[in-house]
Each structure stands twice: as structure tokens, then as C-alpha cells.
N, CA, C and O atoms as a GROMACS GRO file, in nm:
protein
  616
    1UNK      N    1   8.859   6.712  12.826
    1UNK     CA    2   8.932   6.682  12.706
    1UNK      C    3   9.044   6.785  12.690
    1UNK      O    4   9.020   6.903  12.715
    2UNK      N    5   9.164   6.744  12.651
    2UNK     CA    6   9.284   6.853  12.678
    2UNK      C    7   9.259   6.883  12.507
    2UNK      O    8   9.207   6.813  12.420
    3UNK      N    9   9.321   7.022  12.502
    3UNK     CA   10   9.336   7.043  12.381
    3UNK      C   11   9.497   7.050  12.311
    3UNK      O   12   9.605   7.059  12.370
    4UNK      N   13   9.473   7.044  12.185
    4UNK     CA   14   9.618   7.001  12.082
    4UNK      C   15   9.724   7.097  12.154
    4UNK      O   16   9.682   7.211  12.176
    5UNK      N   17   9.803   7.080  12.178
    5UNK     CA   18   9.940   7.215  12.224
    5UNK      C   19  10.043   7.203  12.139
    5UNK      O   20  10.090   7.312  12.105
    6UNK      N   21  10.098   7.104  12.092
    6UNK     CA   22  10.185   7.036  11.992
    6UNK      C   23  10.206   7.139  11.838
    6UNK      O   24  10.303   7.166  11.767
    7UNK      N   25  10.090   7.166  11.836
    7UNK     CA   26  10.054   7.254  11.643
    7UNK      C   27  10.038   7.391  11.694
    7UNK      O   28  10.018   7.475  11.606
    8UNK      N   29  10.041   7.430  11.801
    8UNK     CA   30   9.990   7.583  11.827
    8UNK      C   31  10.141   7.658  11.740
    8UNK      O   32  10.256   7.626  11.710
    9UNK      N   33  10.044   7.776  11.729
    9UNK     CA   34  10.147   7.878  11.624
    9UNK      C   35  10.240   7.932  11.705
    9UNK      O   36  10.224   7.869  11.810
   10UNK      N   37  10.370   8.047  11.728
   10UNK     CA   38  10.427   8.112  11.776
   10UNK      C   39  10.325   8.211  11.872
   10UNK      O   40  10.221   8.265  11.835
   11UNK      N   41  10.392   8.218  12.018
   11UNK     CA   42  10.330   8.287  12.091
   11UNK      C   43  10.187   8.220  12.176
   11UNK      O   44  10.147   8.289  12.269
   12UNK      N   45  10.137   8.134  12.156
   12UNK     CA   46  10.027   8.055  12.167
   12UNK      C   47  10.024   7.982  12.285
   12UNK      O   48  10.100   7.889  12.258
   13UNK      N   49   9.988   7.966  12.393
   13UNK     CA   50   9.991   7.871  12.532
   13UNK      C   51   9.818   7.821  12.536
   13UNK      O   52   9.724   7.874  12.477
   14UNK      N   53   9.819   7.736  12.600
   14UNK     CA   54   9.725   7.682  12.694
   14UNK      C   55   9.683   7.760  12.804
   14UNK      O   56   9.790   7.784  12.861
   15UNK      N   57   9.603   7.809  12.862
   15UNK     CA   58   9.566   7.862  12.996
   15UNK      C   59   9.452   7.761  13.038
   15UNK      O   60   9.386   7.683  12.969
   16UNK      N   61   9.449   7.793  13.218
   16UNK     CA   62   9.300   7.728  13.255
   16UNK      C   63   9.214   7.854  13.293
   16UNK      O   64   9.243   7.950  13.365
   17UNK      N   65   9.083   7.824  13.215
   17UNK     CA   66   8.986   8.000  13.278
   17UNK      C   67   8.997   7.940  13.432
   17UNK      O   68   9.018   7.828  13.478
   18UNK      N   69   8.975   8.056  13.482
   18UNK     CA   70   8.892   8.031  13.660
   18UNK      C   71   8.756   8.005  13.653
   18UNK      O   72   8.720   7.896  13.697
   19UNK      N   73   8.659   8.094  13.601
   19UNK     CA   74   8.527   8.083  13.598
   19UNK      C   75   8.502   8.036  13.497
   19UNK      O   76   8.401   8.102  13.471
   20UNK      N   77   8.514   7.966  13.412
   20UNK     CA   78   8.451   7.822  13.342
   20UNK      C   79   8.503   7.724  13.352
   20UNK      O   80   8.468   7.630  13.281
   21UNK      N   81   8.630   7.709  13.464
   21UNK     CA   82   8.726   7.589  13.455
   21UNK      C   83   8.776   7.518  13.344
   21UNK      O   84   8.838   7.412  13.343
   22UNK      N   85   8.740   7.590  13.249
   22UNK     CA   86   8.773   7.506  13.121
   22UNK      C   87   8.935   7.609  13.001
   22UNK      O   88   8.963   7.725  12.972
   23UNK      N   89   9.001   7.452  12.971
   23UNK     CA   90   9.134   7.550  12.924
   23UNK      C   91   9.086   7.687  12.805
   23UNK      O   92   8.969   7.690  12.770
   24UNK      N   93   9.174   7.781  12.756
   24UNK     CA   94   9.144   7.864  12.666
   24UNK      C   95   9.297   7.893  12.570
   24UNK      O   96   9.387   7.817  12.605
   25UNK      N   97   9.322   7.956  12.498
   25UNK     CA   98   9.438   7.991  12.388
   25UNK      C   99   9.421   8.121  12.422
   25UNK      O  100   9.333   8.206  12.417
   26UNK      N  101   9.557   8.105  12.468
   26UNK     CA  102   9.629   8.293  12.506
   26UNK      C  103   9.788   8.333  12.412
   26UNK      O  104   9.906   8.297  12.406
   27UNK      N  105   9.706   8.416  12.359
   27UNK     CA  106   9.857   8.458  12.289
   27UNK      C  107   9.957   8.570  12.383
   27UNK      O  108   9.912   8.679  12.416
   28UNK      N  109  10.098   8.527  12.419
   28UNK     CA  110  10.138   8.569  12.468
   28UNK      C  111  10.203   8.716  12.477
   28UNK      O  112  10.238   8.779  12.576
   29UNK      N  113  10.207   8.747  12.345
   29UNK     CA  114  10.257   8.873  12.220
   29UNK      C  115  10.118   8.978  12.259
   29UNK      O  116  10.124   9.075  12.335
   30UNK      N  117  10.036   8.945  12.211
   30UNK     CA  118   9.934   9.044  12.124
   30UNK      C  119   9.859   9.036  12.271
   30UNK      O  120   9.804   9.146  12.276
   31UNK      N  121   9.823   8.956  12.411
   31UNK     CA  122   9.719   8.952  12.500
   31UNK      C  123   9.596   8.904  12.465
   31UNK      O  124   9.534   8.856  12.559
   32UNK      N  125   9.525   8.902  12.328
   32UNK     CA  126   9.441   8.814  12.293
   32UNK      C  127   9.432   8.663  12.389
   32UNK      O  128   9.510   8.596  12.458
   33UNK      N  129   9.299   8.656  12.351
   33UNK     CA  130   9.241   8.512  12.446
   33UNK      C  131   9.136   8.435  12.302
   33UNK      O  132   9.111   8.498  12.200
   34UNK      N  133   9.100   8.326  12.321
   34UNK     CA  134   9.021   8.270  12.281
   34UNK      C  135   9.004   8.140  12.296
   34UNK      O  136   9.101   8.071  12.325
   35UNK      N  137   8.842   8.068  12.273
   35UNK     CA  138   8.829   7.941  12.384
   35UNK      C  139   8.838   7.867  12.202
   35UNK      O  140   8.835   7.749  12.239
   36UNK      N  141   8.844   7.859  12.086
   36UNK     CA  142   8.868   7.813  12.004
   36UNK      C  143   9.021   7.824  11.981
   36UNK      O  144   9.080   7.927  12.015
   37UNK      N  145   9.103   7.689  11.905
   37UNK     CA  146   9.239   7.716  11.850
   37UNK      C  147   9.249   7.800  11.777
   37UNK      O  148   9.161   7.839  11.700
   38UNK      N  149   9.402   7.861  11.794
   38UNK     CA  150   9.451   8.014  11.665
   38UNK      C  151   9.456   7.903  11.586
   38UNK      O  152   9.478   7.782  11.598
   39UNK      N  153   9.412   8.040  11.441
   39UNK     CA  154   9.443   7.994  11.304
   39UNK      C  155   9.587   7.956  11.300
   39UNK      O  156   9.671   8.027  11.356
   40UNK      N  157   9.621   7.846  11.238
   40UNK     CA  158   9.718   7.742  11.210
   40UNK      C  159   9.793   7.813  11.039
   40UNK      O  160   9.912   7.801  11.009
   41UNK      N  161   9.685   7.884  10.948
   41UNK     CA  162   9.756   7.919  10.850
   41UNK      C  163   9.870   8.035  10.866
   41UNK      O  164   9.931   8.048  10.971
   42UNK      N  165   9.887   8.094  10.783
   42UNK     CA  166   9.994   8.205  10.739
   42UNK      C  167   9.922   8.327  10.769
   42UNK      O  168   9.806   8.330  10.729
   43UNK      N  169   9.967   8.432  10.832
   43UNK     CA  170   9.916   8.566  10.912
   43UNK      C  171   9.958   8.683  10.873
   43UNK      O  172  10.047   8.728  10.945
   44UNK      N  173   9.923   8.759  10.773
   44UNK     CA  174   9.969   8.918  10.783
   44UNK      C  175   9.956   8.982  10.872
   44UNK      O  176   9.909   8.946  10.980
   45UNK      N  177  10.012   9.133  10.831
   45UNK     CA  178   9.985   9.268  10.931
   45UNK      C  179  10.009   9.354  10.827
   45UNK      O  180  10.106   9.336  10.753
   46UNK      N  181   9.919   9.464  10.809
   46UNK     CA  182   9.919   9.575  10.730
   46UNK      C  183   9.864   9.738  10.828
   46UNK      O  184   9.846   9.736  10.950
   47UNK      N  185   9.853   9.814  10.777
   47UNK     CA  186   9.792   9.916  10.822
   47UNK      C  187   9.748   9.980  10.672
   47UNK      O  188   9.812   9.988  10.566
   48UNK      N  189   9.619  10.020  10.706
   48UNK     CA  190   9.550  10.117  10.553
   48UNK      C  191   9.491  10.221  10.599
   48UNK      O  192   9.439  10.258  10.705
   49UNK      N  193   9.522  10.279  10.450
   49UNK     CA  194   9.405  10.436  10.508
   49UNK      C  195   9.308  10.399  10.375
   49UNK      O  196   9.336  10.378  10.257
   50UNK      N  197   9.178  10.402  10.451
   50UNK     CA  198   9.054  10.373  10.322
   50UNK      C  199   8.962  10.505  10.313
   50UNK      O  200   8.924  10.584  10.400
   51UNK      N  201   8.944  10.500  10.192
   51UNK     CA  202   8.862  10.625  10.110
   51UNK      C  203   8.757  10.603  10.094
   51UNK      O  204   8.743  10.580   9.974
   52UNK      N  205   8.608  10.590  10.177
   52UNK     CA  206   8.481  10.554  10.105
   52UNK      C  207   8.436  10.638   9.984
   52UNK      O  208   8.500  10.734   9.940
   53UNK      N  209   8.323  10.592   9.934
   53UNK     CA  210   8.253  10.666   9.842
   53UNK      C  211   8.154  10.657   9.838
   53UNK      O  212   8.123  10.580   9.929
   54UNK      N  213   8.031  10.700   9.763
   54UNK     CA  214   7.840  10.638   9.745
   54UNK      C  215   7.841  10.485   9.738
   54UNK      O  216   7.780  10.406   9.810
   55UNK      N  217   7.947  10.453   9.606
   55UNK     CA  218   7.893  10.345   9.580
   55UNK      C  219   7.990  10.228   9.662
   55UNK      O  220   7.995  10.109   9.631
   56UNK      N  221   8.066  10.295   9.779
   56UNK     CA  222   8.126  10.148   9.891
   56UNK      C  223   8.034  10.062   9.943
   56UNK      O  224   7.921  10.111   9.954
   57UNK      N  225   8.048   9.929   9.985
   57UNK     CA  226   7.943   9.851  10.062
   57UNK      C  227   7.906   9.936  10.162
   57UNK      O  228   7.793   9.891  10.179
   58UNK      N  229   7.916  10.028  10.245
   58UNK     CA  230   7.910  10.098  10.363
   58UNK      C  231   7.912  10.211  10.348
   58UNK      O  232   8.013  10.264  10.394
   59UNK      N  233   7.838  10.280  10.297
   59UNK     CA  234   7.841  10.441  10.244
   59UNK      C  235   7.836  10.530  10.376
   59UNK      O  236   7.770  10.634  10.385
   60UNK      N  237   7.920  10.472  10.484
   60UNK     CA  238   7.931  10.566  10.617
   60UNK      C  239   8.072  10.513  10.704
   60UNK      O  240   8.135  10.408  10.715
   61UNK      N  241   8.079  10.651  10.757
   61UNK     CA  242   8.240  10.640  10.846
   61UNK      C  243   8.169  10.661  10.971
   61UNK      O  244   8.052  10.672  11.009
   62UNK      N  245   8.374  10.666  11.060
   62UNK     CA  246   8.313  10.735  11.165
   62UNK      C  247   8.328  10.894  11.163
   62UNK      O  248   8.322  10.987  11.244
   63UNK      N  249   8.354  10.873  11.012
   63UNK     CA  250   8.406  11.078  11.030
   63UNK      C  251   8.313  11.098  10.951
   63UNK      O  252   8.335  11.215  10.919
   64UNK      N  253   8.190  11.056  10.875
   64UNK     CA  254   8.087  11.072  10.796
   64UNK      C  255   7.978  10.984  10.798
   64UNK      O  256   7.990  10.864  10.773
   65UNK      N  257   7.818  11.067  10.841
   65UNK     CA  258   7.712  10.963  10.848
   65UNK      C  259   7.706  10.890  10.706
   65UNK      O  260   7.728  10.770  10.686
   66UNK      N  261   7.667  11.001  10.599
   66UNK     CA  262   7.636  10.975  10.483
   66UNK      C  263   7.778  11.025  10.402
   66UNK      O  264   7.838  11.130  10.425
   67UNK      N  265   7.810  10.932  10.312
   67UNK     CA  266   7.941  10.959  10.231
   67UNK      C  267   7.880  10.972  10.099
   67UNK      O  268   7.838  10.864  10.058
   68UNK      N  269   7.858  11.100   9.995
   68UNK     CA  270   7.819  11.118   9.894
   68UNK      C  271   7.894  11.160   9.796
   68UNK      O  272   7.852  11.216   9.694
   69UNK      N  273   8.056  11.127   9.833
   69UNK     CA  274   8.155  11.206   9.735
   69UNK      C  275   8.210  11.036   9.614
   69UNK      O  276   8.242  10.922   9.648
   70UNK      N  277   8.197  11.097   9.483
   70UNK     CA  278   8.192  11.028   9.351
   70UNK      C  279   8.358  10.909   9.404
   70UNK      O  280   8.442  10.935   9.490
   71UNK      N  281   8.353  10.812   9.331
   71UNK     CA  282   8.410  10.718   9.321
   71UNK      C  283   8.537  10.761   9.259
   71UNK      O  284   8.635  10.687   9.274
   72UNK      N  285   8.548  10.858   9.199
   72UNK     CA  286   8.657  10.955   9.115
   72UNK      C  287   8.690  11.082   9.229
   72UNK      O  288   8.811  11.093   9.250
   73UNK      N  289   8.641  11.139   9.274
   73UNK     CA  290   8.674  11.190   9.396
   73UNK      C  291   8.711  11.176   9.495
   73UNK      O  292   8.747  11.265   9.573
   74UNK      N  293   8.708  10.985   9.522
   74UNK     CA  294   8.814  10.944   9.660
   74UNK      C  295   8.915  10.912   9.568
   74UNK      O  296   9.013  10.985   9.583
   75UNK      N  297   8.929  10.821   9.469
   75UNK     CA  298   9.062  10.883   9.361
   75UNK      C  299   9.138  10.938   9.387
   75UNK      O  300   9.253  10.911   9.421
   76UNK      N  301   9.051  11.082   9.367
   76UNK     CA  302   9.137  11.170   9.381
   76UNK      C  303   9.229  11.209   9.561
   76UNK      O  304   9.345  11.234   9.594
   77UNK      N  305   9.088  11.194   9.639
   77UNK     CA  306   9.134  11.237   9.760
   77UNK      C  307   9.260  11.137   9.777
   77UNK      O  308   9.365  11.185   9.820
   78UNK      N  309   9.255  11.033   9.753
   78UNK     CA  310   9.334  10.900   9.780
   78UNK      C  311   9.479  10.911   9.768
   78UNK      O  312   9.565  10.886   9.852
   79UNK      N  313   9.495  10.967   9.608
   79UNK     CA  314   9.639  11.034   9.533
   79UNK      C  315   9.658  11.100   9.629
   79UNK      O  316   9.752  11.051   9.692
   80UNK      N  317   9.614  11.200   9.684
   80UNK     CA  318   9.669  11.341   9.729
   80UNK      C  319   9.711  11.273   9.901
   80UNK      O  320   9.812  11.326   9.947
   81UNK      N  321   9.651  11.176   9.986
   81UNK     CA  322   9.695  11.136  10.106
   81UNK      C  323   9.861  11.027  10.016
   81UNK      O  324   9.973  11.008  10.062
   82UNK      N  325   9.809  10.990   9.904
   82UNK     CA  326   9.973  10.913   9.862
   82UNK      C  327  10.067  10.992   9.878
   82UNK      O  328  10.173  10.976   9.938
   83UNK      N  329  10.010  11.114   9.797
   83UNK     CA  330  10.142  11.224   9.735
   83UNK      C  331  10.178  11.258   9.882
   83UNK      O  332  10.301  11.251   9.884
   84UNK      N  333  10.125  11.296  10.030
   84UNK     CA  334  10.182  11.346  10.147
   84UNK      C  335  10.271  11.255  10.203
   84UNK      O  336  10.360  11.280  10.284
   85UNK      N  337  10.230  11.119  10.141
   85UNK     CA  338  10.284  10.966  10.289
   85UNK      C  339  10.406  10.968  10.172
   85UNK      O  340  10.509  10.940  10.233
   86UNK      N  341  10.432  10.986  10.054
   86UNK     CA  342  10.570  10.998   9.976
   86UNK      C  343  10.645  11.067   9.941
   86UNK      O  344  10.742  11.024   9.879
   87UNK      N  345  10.620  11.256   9.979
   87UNK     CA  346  10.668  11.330   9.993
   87UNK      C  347  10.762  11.351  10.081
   87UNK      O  348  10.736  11.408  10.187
   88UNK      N  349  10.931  11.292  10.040
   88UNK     CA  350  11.056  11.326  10.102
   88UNK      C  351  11.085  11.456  10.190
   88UNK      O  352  11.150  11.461  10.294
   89UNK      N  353  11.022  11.556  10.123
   89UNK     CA  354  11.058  11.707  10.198
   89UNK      C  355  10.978  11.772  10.326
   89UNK      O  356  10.996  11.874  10.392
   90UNK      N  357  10.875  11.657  10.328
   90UNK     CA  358  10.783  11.673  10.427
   90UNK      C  359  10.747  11.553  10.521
   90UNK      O  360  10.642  11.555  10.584
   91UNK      N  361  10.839  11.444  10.532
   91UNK     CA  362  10.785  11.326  10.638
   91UNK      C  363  10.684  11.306  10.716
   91UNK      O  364  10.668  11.373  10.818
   92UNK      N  365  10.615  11.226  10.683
   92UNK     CA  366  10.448  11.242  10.789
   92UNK      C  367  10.454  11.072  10.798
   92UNK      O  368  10.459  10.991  10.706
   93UNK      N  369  10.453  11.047  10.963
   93UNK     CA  370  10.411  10.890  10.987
   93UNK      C  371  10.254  10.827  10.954
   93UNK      O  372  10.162  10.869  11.024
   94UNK      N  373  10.228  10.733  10.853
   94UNK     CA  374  10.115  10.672  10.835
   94UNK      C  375  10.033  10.666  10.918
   94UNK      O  376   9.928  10.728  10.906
   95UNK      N  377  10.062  10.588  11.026
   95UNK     CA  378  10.000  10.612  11.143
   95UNK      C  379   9.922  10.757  11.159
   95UNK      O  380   9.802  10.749  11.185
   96UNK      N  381   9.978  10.883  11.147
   96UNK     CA  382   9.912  10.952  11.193
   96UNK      C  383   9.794  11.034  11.106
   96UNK      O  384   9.697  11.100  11.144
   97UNK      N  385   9.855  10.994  10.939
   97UNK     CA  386   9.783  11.041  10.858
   97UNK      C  387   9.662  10.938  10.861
   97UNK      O  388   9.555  10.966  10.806
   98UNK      N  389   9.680  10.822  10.925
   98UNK     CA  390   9.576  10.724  10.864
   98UNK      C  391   9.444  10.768  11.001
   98UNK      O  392   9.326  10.737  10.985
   99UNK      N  393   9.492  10.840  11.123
   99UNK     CA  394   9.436  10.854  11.224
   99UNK      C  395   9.304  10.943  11.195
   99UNK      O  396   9.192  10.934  11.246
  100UNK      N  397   9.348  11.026  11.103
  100UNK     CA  398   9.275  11.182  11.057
  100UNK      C  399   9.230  11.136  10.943
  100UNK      O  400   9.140  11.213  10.909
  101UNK      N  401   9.247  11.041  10.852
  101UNK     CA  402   9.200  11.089  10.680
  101UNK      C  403   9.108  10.943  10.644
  101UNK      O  404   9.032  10.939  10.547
  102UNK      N  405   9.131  10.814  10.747
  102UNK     CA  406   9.074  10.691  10.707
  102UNK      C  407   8.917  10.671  10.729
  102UNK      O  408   8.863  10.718  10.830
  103UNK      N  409   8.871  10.628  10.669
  103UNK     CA  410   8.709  10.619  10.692
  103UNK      C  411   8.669  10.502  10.753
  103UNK      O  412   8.552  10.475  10.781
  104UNK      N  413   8.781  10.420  10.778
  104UNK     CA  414   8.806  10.269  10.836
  104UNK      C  415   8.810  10.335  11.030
  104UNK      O  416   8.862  10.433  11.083
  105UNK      N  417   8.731  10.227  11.079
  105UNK     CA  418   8.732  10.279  11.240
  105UNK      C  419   8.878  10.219  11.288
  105UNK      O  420   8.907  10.211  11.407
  106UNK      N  421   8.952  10.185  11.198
  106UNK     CA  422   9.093  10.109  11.208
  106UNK      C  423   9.141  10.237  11.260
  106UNK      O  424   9.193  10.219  11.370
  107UNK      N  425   9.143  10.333  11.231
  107UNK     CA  426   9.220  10.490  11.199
  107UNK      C  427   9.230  10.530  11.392
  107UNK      O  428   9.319  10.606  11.428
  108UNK      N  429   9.167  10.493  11.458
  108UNK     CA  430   9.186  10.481  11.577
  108UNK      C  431   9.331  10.419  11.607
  108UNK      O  432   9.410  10.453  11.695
  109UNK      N  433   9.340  10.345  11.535
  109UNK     CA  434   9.474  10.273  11.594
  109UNK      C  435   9.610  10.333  11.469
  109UNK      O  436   9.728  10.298  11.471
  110UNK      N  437   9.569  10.394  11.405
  110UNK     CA  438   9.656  10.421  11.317
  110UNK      C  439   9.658  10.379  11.191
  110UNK      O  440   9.759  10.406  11.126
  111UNK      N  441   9.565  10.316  11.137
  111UNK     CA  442   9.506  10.235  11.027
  111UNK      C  443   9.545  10.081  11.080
  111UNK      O  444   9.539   9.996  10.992
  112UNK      N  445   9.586  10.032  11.223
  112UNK     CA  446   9.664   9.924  11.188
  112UNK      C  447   9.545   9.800  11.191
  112UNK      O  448   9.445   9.837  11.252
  113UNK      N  449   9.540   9.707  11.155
  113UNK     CA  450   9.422   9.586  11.122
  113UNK      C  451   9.452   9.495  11.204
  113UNK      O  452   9.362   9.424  11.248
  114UNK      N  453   9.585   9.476  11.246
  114UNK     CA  454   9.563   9.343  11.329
  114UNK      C  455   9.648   9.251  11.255
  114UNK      O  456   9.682   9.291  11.143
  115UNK      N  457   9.698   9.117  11.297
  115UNK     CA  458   9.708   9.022  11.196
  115UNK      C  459   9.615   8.979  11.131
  115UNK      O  460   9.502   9.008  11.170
  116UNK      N  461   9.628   8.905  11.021
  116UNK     CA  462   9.498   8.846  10.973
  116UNK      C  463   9.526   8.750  10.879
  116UNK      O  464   9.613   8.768  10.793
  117UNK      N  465   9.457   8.644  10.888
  117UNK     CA  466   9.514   8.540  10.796
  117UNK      C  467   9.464   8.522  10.645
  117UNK      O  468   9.347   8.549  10.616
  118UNK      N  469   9.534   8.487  10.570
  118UNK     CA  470   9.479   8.443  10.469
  118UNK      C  471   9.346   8.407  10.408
  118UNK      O  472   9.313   8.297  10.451
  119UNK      N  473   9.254   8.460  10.320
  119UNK     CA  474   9.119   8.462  10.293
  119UNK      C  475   9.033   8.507  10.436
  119UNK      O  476   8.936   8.447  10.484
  120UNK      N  477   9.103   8.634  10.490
  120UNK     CA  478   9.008   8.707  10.556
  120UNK      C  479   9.002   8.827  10.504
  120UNK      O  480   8.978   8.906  10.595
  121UNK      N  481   9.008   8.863  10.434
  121UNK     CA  482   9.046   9.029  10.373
  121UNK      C  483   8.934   8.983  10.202
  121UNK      O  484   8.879   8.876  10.175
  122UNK      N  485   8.938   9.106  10.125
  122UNK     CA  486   8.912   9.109   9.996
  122UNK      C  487   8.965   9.081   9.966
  122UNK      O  488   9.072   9.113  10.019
  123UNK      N  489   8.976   8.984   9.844
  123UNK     CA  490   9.068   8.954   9.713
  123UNK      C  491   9.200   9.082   9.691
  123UNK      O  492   9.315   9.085   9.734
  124UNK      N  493   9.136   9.162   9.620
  124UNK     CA  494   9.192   9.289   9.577
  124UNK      C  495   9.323   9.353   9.736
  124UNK      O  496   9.441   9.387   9.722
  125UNK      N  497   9.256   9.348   9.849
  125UNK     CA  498   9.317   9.416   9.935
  125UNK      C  499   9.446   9.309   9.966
  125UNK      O  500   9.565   9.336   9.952
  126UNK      N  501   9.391   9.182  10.011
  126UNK     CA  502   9.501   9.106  10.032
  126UNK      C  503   9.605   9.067   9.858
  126UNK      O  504   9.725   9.051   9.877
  127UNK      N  505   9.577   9.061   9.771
  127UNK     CA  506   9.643   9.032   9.696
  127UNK      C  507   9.798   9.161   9.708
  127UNK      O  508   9.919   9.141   9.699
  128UNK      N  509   9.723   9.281   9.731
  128UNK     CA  510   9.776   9.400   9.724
  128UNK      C  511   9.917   9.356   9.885
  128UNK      O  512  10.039   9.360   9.879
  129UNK      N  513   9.856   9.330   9.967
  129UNK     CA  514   9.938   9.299  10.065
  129UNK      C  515  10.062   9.170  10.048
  129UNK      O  516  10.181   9.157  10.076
  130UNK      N  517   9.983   9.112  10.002
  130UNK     CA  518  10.121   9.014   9.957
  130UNK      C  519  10.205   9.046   9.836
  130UNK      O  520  10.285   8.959   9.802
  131UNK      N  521  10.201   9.126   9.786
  131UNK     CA  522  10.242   9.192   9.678
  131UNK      C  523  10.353   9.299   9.723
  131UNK      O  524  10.433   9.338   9.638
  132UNK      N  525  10.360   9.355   9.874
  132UNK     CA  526  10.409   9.419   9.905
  132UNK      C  527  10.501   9.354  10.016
  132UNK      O  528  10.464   9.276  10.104
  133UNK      N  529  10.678   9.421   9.986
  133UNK     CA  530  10.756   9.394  10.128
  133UNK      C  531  10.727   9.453  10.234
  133UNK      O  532  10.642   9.543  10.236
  134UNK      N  533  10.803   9.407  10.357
  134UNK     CA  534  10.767   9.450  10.479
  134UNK      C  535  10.811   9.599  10.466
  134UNK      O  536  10.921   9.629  10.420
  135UNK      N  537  10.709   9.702  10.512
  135UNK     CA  538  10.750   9.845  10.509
  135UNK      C  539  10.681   9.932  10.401
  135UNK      O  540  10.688  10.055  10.396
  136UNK      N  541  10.630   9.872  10.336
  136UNK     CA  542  10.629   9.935  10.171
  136UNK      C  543  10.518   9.996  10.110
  136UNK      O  544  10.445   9.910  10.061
  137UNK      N  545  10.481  10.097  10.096
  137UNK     CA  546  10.326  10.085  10.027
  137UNK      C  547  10.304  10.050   9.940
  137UNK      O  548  10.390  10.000   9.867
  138UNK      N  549  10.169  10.061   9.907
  138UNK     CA  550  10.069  10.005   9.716
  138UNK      C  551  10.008  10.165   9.705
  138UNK      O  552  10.011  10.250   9.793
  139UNK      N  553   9.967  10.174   9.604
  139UNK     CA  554   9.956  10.266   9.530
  139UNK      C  555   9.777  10.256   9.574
  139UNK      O  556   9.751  10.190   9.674
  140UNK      N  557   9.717  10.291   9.534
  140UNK     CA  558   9.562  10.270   9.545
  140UNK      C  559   9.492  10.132   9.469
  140UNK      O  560   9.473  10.087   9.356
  141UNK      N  561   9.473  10.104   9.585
  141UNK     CA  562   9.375   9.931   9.584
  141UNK      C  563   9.205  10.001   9.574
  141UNK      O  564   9.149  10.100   9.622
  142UNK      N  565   9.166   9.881   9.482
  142UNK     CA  566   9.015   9.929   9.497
  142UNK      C  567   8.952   9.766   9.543
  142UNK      O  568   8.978   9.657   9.494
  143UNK      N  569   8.880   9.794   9.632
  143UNK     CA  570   8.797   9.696   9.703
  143UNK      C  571   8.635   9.749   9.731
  143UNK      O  572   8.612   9.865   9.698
  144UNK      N  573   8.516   9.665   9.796
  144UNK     CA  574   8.418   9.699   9.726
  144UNK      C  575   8.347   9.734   9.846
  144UNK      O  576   8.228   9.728   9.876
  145UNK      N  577   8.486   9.785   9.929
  145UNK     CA  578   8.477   9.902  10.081
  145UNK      C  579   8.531  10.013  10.064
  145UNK      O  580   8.560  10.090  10.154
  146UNK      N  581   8.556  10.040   9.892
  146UNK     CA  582   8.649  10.197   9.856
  146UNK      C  583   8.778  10.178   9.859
  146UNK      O  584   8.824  10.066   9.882
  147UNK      N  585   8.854  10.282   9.835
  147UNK     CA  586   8.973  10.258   9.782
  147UNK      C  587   9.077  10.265   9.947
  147UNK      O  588   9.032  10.297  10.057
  148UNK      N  589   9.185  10.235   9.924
  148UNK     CA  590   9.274  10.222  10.045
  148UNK      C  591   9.467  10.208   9.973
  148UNK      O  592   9.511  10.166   9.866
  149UNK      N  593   9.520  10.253  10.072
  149UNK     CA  594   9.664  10.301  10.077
  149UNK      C  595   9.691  10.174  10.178
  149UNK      O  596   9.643  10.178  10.291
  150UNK      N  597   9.772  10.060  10.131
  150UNK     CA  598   9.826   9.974  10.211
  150UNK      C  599   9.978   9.992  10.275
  150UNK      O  600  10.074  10.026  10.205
  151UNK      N  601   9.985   9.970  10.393
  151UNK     CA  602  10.118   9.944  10.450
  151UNK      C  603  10.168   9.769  10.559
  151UNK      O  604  10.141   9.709  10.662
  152UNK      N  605  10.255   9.765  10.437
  152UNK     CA  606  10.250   9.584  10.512
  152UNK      C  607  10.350   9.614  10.655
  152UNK      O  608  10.464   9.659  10.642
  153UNK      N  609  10.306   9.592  10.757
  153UNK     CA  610  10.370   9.578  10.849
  153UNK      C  611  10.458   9.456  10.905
  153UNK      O  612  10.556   9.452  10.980
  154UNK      N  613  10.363   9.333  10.819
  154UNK     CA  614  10.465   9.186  10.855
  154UNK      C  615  10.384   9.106  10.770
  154UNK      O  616  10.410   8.986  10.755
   0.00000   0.00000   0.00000
């Protein structure tokens, strides 16, 4: 059975695997593969730096087993990574602050997430992203993975 090629998104081909003989969806951009069609909706790109706390769904990083600092204390920590990423007299790339300060295993890559489509994110986080132009930050988002510093990348 051939699959749809006609509706595929930007970047998107047909391949044939070798070892399952069967076609797959290769994005030509990103190197991604997959034997299901790409999402057909609308796709962000952001990068965040996230602040856990006790009471996050995940009260652990990879820079902390146990995270026991108050919900008002990533707050705070949160402001103070804003006040550096907006401080004119001192330029620091997101990327690198998000590498060192994010509790997200994203921080490997620089906080960056990936694309992601529409109703894959939190309410709160994606609302925050579409809310923002390309380039731009948000101020502190609270989601019910702790707080986070958004940067829309696309």
C-alpha cells in the first residue's frame, strides 16, 4: 500500500527501509525518520530554561536527585537567570545559560525542544509560546513541571 505524498508537510519525502522493505517518512531538514505520517498541523520551536521545585510533577533533574527548594524560591532563582539573559552590559547566549541552570534534560541541547506541534506542550507553556515573536522571551511561565523562561525560535 503506497502511502499519501501529496499532504506531506515541508521537508518530508517518502523513503524505502532496506530491512523491512517497507516505505518510511524522512524529514529532510531535521534527519528524523518515522514509519507513521508527520503531523500535518502547525509546528513550533522554542528553547526554555525550567526551574523545578517540591511541588513540580517531577521533583528531580539531571542536576538534582531530589529538588526540595520552595515554589517561591525557583521564582526567585527564575528572575535572577531573566535578569542575566536581559542584561545589556553583560550578553550571555540562552543557549548557554539554559545548558548550566535548566532542570529540563533539554539543557543538553541548549534548552532547545525540538519542533512541536500544537496540543503537545502544557496549556500555560504553549500559550506562552504563541504569545511570543520569533526571537523573544516571556517572562516566567508557570506549568505543573515548574516554572520556565521561553525562547520562540520559530
Amino acid at each position: 500500500m503506497s502511502k499519501e505524498r501529496s499532504a506531506l508537510p515541508p521537508n518530508w519525502v517518502v523513503r524505502m527501509s532496506q530491512t523491512r522493505n517497507q516505505e518510511y517518512y524522512f524529514n529532510t531538514v531535521t534527519g528524523k525518520s518515522r514509519w507513521d505520517p508527520p503531523p500535518q498541523g502547525r509546528t513550533l520551536r522554542a528553547r526554555h530554561i525550567l526551574v523545578k521545585h517540591a511541588g513540580s510533577r517531577r521533583p528531580s533533574s539531571w542536576r538534582e536527585e531530589h529538588i526540595t527548594r520552595t515554589e517561591d524560591e525557583a521564582m526567585e532563582r527564575i528572575k535572577g537567570i531573566l535578569q542575566r539573559l536581559i542584561d545589556k552590559d553583560n550578553p550571555v547566549r540562552f543557549e548557554d545559560v539554559a545548558a548550566v541552570e535548566s532542570d529540563c534534560s533539554s539543557a543538553k541541547k541548549g534548552g532547545d525542544l525540538g519542533p512541536f506541534e500544537l496540543g503537545a506542550m502544557q496549556k500555560p507553556f504553549e500559550d506562552a509560546v504563541l504569545g511570543l515573536k520569533v526571537g523573544k522571551l516571556s517572562g516566567p511561565i508557570k506549568t505543573d513541571s515548574g516554572l520556565h523562561i521561553i525562547l520562540r525560535t520559530e
